[in-house]
N, C-alpha and C positions, 0 to 999 in steps of 0.2 A: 487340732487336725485341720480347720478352715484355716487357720491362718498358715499351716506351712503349706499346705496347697495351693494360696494366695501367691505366697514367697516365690515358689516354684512358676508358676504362670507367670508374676509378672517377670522372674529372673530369663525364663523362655522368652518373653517377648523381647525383654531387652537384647538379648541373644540376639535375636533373629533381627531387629532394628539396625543394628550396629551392621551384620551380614551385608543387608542389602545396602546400606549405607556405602561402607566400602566397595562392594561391587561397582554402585555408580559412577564411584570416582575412575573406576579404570573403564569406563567406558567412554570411547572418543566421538565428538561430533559424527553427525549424520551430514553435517551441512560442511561443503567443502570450500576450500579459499580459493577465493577467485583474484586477479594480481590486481593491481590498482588503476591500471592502464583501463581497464575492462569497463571501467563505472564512466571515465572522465569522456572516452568515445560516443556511447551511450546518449549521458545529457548534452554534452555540444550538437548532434545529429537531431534532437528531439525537442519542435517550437514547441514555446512558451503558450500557458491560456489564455495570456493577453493578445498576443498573434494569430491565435487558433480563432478567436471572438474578430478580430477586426479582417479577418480573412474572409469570414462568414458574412459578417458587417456588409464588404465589399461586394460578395456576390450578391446578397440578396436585394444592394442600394448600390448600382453602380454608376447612373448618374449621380451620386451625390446629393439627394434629396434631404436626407436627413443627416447632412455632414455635422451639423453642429452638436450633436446628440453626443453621447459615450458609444460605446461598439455594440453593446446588449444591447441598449435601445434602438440603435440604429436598423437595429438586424428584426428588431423586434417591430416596429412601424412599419418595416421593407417590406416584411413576408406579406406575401400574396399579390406585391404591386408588379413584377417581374414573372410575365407566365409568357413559356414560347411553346407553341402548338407546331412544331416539326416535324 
C-alpha cells in the first residue's frame, strides 16, 4: 500500500511539473524591445569616466599646479587649495 501511494505522489507531482513547465513557455517577456537607434543616442551623449575625473581634475587644479599628476590625483592634491568666499 506505501509503495502505490508513493507511485501515485510522485506520478502527481510529475503531473503538476510538466503543467507549469508548459505554462511558462507561453508566457511572453515582461521586458519590451527597445529599437537599436535608442542605445547608440544614449552612449554618444553620455562622457566617458576618464572625462568626468579630468573635468573635476580641472576644476579643483585650475592653475595647473598639479598638471603632471594623473586626473585622480590631481583632483585629489587640489581639493581644498581653490576656496572662493562670494
Amino acid at each position: 500500500m506505501r509503495t502505490l501511494l508513493a507511485i501515485v505522489i510522485l506520478a502527481g507531482g510529475m503531473l503538476a511539473l510538466d503543467a507549469t513547465a508548459q505554462e511558462a513557455g507561453k508566457v511572453k517577456s515582461k521586458r519590451g524591445v527597445r529599437p537599436a537607434y535608442a542605445d547608440k543616442t544614449k552612449k554618444a551623449a553620455r562622457p566617458t569616466a576618464q572625462e568626468l575625473c579630468e573635468e573635476r581634475a580641472r576644476h579643483e587644479d585650475p592653475t595647473g599646479q598639479f598638471a603632471a599628476y594623473p586626473c585622480w590625483a590631481r583632483e585629489a592634491f587640489a581639493r581644498g587649495q581653490r576656496i572662493d568666499n562670494r
